[in-house]
DOMAR-451819 format. One record per residue (C-alpha): x, y, z. Coordinates in steps of 0.2 Angstrom, whole numbers. Layout:
<rs>
@px: X | py: Y | pz: Z $
...
</rs>
This chain:
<rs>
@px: -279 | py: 563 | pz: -574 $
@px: -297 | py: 561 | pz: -582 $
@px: -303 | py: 575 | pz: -583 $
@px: -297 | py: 593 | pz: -588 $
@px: -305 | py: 610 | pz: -584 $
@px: -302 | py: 628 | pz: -594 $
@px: -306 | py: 644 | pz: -585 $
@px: -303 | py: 662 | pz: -589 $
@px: -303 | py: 670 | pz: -573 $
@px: -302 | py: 691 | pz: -567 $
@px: -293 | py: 696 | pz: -551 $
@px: -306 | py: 708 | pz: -544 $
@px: -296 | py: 714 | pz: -528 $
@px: -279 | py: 715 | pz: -521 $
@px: -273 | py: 721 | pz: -502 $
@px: -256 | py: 719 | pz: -501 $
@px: -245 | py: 724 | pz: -488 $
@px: -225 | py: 725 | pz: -484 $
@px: -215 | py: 710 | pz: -474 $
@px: -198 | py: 710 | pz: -470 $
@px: -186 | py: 722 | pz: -462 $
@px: -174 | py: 722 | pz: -477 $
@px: -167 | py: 739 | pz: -481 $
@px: -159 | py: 730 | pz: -497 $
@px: -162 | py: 714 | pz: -505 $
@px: -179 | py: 711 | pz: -514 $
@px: -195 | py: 717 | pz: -510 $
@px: -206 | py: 705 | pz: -499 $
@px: -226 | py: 706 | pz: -500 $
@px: -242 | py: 697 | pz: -493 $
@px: -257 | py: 699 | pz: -505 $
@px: -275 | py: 694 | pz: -502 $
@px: -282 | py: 692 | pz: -518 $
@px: -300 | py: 690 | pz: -525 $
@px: -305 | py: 681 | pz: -541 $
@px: -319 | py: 677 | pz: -552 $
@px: -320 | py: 662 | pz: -563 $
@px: -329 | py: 658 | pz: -579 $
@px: -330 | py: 641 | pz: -587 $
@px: -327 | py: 622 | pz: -585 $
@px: -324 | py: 635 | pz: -566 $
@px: -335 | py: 645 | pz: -561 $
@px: -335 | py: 654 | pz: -543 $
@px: -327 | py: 665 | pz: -535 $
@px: -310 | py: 663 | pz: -524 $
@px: -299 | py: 671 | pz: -510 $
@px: -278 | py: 668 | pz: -508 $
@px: -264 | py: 674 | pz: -496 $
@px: -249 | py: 678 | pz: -508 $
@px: -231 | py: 678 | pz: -502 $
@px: -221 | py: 687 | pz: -515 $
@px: -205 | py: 691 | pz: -519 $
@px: -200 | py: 704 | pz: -533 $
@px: -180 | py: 707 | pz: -537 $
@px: -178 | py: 724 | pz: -541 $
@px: -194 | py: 737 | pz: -537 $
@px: -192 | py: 742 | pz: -557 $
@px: -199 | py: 726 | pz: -564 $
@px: -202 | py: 707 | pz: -565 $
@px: -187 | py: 706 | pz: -578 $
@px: -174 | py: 704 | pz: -564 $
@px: -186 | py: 691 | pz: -555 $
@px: -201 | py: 689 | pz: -544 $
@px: -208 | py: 673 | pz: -538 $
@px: -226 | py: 670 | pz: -526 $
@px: -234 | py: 654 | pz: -517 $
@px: -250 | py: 654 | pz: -513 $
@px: -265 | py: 645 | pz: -504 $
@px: -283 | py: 649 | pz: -509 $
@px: -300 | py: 643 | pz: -508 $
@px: -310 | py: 640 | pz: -523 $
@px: -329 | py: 641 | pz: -520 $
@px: -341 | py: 637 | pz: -535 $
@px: -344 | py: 624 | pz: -549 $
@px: -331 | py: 611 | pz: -556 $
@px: -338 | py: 604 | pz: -572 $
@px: -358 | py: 597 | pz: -566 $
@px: -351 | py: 598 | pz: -547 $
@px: -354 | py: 610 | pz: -535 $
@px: -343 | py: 612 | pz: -518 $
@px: -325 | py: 621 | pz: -513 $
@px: -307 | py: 614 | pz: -513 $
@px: -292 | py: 622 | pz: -509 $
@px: -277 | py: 626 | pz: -522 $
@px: -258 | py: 628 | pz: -518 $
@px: -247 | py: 635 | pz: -533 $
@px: -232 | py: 645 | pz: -537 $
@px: -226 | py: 654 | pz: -551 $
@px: -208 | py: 663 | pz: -556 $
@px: -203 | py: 676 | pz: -569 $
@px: -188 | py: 684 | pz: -575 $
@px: -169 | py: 682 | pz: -574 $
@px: -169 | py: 678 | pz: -595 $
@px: -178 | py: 661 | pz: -589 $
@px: -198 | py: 655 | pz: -595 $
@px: -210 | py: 661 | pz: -585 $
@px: -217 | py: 647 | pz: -576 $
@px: -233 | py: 642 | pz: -564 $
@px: -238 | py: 625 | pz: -555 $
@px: -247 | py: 621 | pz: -540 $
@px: -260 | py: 605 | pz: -535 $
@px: -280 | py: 606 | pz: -528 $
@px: -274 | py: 600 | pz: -508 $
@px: -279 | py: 583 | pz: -506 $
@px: -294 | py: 582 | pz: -493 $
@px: -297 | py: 599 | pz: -495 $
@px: -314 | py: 595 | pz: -507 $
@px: -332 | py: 599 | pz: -501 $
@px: -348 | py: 594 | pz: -506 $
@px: -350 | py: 587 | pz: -523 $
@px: -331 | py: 588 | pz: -525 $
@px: -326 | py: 578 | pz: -510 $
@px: -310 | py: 568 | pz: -516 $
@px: -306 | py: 580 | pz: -528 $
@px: -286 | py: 579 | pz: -533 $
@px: -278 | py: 588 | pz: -548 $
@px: -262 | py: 598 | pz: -554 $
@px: -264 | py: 616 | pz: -562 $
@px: -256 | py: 629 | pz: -572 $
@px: -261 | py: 647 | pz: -574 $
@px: -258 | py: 657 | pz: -589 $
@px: -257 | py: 675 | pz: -594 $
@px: -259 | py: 681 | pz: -614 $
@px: -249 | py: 696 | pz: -621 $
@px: -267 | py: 703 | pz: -619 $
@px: -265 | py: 702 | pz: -600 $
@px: -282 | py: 689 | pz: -599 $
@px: -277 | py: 676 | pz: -586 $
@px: -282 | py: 657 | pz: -587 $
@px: -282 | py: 641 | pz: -577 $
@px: -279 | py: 625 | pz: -582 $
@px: -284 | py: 609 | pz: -569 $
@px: -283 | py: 592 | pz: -573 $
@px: -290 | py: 584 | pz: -561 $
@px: -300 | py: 566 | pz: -555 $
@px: -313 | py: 566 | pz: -540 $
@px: -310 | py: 549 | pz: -531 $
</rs>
């Protein structure tokens, strides 16, 4: 890829809801979640979560998500919206780990042909960070 942008972002709101009949096993959530972006990104976002959490104590045991979201703002010098699909997965005594691509076509305006792998972040401080590296074709 040619390019590579670095964004902090800040979830600023999350509905979440139950799915699932399961009296045992793990727990099973959707989530709609908002975010603000600042940096090489910058706009805001919506996604649909599916989420999976092992044991209701904690992440230790494992939790995993997939999401689809739409990313509305500024990419570098170019303005438009593209849609994102990722994943991430925790616990288990594994890395925690994160992937996902922009969805090809999915660019608007300035970013049309936008295509890109990313890998989201979080510090021991909790700040979250995205990482897309990316060409516009």
């Amino acid at each position: 890829m040619a390019n590579r942008a670095v964004s902090s972002f800040e979830v600023t709101g999350w509905e979440q809801t139950p799915y699932g009949d399961h009296s045992e096993g793990p727990k099973l959530g959707r989530a709609t979640v908002s975010k603000s972006f600042s940096g090489d990104l910058a706009g805001e976002s919506t996604a649909d979560l599916l989420m999976c959490q092992a044991d209701e104590s904690g992440l230790d045991a494992g939790a995993g998500y997939v999401a689809s979201e739409l990313v509305v703002g500024r990419l570098g010098d170019l303005d438009g919206s593209f849609v994102l699909q990722h994943w991430g997965l925790t616990g288990g005594g594994l890395p925690s780990r994160t992937g996902g691509h922009v969805v090809p076509g999915s660019g608007t305006g300035h970013l049309a042909g936008l295509t890109g792998v990313i890998e989201i972040s979080v510090d021991d401080e909790g700040a979250h960070t995205i990482t897309i590296d990316y060409e516009i074709g």
